[in-house]
N, C-alpha and C positions, 0 to 999 in steps of 0.2 A: 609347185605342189601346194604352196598355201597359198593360192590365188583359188583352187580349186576346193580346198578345204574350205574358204569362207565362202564362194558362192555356193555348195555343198549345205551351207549352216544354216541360210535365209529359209531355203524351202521345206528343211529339216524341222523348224521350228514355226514356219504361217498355217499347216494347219494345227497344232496344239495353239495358239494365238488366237486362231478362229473357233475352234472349238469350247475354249474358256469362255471368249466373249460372249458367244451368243446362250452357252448357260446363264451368261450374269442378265443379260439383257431379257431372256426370257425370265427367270427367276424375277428382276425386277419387278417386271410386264407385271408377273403374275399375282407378286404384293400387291402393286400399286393396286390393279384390279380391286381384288379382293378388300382393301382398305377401302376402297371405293365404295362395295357393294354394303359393305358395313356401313358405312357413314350414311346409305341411303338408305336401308335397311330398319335402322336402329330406331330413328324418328316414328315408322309406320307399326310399331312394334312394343313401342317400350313407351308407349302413356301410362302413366297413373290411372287406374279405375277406382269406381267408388264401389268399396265395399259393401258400405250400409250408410244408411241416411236417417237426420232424426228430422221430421216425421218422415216414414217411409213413402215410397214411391204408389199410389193410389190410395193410403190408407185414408184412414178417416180419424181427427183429430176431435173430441168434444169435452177436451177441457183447456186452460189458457194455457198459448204457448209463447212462450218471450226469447227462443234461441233455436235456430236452421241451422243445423250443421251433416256434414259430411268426414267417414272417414274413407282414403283413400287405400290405394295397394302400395304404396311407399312413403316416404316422408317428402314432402313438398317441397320446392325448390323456392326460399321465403330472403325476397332480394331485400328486405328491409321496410321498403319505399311503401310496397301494396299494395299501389297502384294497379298492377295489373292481376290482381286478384278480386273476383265481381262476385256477389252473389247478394240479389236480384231478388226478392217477393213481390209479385202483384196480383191485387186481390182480382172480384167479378168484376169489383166497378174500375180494371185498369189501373188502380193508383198504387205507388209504391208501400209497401208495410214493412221492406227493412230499415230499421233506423241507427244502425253504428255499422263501422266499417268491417271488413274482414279479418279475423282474427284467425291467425295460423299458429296452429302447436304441432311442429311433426308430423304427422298424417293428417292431421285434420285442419278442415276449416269451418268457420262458423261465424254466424252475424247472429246480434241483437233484431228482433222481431216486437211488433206490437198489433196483430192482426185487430179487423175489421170485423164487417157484418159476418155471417155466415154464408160458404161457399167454395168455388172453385180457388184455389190460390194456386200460381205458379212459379216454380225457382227456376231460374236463371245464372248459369255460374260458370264462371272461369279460374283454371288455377294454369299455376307454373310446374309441369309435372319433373321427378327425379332428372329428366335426360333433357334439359333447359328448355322444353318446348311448352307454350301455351296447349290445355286442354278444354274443352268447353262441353257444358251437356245442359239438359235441361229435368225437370220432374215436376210432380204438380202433386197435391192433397185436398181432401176436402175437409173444411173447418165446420163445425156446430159450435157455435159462440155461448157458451153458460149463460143462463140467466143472468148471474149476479155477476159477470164480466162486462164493460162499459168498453163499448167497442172502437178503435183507434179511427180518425179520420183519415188514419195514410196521407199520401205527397202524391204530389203532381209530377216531381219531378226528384231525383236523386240529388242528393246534398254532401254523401259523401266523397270526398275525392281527395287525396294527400297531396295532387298536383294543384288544388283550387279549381273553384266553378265545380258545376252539375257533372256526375262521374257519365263518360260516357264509355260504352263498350267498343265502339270503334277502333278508339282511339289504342286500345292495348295492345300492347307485342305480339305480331306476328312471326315476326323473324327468331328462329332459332337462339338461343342463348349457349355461347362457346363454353363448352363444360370439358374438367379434367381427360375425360374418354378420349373428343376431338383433341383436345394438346397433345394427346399422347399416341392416337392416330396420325398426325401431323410431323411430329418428332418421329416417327419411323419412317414415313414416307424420306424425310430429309435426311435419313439414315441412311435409308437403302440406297439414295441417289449419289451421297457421299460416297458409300463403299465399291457401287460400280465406277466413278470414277478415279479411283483409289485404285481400283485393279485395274484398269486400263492402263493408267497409267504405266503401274508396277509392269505388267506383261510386255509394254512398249521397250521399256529400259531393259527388261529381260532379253528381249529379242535383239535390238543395238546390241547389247552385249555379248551375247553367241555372237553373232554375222560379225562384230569387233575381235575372235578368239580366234 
């Protein structure tokens, strides 16, 4: 009679065993997914925009201006270095007319400027936006140089750079920057996988246990 009671136990208890598991495993599945779609999601979505820009995007500037700056939709992601923060003026005649590096306060950025003849000028800029991703955009103004303004001969070539030698744009971070969100995306996936093996477990030694009663 308990020969018959324990082989009785096994099959009393494989499907509740089965039915457990495969909630856990879908339930995972369906995190993981989902953490997934996030992590793809967030990049395509979550840039910093420029709010407004000083000089505006087509305006027309006709008195001296000595500073380009941009505010954005968040506060910038400012690793120190600044390297990989660019912004860029070149006049009609192609030659550079920023002259000091990028300066970041919170939402904004901004370089020292010493514009040229009068004309087309174009800005060129990259930042590191809130969700550690490089953003890049461009915008252009037209200058009327004052009379009594003595106008800058610009550079050939970019000088500033906190890495040494001529700043180039290539060279900046393309690859994502690992931000608080991902760590914490990351530490739930390693949650979840934890705790489905944690009830697997558990439900094994449950099941041993009956089929042993």
């Amino acid at each position: 009679m308990t020969l018959n009671t324990t082989l009785d136990a096994r099959p009393l208890h494989a499907p509740r065993f089965n039915r457990v598991l495969r909630s856990a495993v879908v339930a995972t599945t369906a995190s993981l997914a989902a953490a997934g779609l996030v992590m793809i999601a967030t990049p395509a979505v979550a840039h910093d925009g420029v709010i407004e820009s000083t000089p505006a995007d087509g305006s027309t500037v006709s008195t001296e201006l000595t500073e380009v700056s941009m505010r954005f939709s968040d506060e910038l992601l400012d690793l120190g270095g600044g390297g990989v923060f660019i912004i860029q003026v070149t006049g009609p005649d192609e030659r550079f007319y920023n002259v000091d590096c990028v300066t970041v306060n919170a939402d904004v950025a901004s370089t020292e400027v010493s514009l040229g003849e009068t004309g087309e000028y174009v800005v060129n800029w990259q930042v590191i936006s809130s969700d550690g991703h490089p953003t890049s955009d461009t915008f252009s103004f037209n200058y009327e140089k004052p009379d009594d303004v003595v106008a800058a001969p610009g550079l050939e070539a970019q000088t500033c750079n906190p890495g040494g030698g001529p700043a180039d744009e290539s060279a900046a971070q393309s690859e994502p920057i690992l931000t608080s969100s991902a760590v914490l995306v990351a530490g739930g996936i390693l949650v979840l996988l934890l705790a489905l093996v944690a009830g697997v477990v558990a439900l094994r030694y449950q099941r041993k246990k009956s089929a042993e009663s």
